[in-house]
GUTIMAR-691706 format. One record per atom (N, C-alpha, C): x, y, z; residue in one letter. Coordinates in steps of 0.02 Angstrom, whole numbers, padded with zeros to 5 digits, always signed. Layout:
REM residues N
XYZA
...
END
This chain:
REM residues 120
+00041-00060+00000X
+00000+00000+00000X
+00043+00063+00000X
+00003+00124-00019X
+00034+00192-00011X
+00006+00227-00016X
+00024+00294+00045X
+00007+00312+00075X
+00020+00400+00078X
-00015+00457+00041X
+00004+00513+00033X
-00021+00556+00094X
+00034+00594+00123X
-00003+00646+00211X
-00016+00695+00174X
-00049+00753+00167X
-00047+00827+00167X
-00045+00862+00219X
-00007+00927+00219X
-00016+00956+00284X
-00017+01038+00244X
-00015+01058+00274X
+00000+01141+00294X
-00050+01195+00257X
-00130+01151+00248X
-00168+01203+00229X
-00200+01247+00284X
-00259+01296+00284X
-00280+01341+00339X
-00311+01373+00290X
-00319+01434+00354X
-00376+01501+00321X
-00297+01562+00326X
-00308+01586+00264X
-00262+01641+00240X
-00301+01693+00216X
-00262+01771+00224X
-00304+01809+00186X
-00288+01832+00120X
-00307+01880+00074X
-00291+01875+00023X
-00224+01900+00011X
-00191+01901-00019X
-00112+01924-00034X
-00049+01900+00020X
-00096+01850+00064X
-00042+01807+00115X
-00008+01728+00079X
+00025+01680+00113X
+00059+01637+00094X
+00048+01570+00145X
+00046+01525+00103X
+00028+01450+00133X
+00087+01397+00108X
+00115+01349+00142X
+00153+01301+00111X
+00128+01233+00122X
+00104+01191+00056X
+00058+01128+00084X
+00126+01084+00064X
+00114+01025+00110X
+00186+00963+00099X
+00164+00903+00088X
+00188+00867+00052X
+00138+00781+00058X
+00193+00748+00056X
+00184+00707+00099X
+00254+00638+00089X
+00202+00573+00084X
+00230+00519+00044X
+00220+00481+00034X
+00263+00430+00076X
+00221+00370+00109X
+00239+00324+00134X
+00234+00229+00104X
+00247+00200+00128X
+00232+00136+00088X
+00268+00094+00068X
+00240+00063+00042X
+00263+00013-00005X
+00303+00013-00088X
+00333+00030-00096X
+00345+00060-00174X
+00403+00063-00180X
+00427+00056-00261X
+00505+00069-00291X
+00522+00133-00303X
+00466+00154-00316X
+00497+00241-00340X
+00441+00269-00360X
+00442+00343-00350X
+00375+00396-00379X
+00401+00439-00421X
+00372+00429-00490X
+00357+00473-00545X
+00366+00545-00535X
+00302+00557-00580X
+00287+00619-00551X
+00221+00627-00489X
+00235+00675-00461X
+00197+00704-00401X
+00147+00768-00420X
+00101+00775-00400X
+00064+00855-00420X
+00002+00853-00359X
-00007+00913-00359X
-00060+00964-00331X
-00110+00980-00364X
-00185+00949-00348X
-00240+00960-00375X
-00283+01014-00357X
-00336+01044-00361X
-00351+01086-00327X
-00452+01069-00334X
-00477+01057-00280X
-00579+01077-00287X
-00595+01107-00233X
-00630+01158-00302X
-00663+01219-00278X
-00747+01191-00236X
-00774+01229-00219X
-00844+01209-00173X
-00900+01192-00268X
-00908+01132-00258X
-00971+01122-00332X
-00934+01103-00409X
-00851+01112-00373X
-00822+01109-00469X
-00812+01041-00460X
-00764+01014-00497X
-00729+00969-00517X
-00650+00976-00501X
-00603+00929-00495X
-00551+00927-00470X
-00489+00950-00519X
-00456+00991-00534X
-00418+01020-00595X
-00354+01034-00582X
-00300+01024-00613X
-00220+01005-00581X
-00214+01088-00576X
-00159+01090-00515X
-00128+01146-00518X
-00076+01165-00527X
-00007+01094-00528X
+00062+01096-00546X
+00076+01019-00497X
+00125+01014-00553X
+00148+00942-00556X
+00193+00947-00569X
+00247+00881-00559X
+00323+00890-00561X
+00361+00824-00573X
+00393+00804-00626X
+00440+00756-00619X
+00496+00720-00573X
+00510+00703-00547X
+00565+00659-00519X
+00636+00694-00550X
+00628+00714-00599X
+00704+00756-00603X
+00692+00820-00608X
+00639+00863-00594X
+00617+00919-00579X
+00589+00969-00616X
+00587+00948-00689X
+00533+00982-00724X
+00442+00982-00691X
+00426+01022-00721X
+00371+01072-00676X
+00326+01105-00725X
+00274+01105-00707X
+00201+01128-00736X
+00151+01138-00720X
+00119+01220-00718X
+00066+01239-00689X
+00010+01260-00711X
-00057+01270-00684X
-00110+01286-00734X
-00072+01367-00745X
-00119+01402-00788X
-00112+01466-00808X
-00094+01526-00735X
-00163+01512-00703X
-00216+01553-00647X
-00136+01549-00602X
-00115+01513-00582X
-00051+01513-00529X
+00008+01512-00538X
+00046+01526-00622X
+00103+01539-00629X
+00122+01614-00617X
+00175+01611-00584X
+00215+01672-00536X
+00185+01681-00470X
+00132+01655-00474X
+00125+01646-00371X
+00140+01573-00342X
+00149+01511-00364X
+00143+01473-00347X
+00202+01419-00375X
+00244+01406-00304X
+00301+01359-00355X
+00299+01302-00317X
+00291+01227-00358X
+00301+01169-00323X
+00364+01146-00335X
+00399+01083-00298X
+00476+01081-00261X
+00457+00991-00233X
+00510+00969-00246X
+00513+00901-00225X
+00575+00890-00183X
+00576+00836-00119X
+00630+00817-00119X
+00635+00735-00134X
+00654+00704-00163X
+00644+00635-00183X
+00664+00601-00137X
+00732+00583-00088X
+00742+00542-00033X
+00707+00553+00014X
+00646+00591+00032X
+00595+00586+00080X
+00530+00594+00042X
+00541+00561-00020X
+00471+00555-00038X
+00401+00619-00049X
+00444+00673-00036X
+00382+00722-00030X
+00381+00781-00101X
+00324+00812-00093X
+00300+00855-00133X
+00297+00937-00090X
+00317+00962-00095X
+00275+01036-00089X
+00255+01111-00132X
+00216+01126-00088X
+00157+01190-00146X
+00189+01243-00090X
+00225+01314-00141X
+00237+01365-00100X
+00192+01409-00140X
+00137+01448-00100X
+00078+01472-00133X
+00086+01545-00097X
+00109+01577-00138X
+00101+01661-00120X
+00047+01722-00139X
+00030+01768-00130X
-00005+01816-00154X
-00098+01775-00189X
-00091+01746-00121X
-00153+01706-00140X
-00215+01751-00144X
-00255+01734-00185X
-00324+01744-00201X
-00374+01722-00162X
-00441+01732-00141X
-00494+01707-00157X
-00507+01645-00208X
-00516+01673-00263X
-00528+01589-00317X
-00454+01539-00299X
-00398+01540-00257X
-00363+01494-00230X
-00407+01439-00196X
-00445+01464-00154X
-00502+01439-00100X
-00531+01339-00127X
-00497+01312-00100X
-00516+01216-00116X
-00474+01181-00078X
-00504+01135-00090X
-00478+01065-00049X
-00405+01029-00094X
-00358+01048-00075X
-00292+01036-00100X
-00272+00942-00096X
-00282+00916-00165X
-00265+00843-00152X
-00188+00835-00182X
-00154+00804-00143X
-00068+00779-00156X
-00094+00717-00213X
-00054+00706-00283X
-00053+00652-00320X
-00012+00616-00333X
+00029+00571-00301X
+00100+00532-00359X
+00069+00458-00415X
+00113+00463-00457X
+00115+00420-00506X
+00165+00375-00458X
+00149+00308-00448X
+00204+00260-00398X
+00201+00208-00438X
+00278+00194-00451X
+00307+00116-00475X
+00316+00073-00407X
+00252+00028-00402X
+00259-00023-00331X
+00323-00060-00361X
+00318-00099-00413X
+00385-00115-00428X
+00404-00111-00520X
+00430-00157-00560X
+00470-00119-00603X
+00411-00132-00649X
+00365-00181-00637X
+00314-00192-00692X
+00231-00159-00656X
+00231-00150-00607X
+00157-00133-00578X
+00175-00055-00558X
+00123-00029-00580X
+00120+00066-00573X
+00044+00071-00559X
+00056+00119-00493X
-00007+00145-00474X
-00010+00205-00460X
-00072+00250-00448X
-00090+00331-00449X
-00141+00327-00390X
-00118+00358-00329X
-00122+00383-00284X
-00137+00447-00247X
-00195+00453-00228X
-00217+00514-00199X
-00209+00526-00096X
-00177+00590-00096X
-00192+00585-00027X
-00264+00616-00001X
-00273+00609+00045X
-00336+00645+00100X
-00365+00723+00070X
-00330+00735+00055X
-00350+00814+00052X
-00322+00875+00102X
-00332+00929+00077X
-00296+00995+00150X
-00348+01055+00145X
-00369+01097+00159X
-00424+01128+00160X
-00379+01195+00141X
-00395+01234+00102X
-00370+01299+00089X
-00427+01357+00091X
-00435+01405+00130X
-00466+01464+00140X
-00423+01539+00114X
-00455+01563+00042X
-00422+01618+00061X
-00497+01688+00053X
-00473+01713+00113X
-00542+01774+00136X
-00498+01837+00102X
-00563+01857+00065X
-00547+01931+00007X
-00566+01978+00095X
END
């Protein structure tokens, strides 16, 4: 099994800063890529930046230049450094890795979720 934490969401106000972290635990040979999803209250769930294992990186439109994600690979984790946040920031932040359990079986993994508030 495996196992994604999120941490470091809250209520922020607008033009403040949040850092969410996910480590992955488990069972597994190695993780792909990793990314940050983002749902809003009624939408659907829509990536917000994702990242390779050797550190290329990609974000929706709405959060490039406020928002940089960062991996460290020997602890398994992901993180979202989210600055000059918005209002439409405002969702339930899900951690994603792509995981090689081993060299022939690959699975996609969601963690729990983190709650993000940002008050205009």
């Amino acid at each position: 099994q495996v196992q994604l934490v999120e941490s470091g969401g809250g209520l922020v106000q607008a033009g403040g800063s949040l850092r969410l972290s996910c480590v992955a635990s488990g069972n597994f040979r190695s993780i792909n890529r990793m990314g940050w999803y983002r749902q809003a209250p009624g939408k659907q769930r829509d990536l917000v930046a994702r990242i390779t294992s050797g550190g290329s990186s990609d974000y929706t439109d709405s959060v490039k230049g406020r928002f940089t994600i960062s991996r460290d690979n020997p602890k398994n984790a992901v993180y979202l450094q989210m600055n000059s946040l918005k209002p439409e920031d405002t969702g339930v932040y899900y951690c994603n890795a792509d995981v090689m359990r081993s060299s022939i079986i690959r699975g996609d993994y969601w963690g729990q979720g983190t709650q993000v508030t940002v008050s205009s």
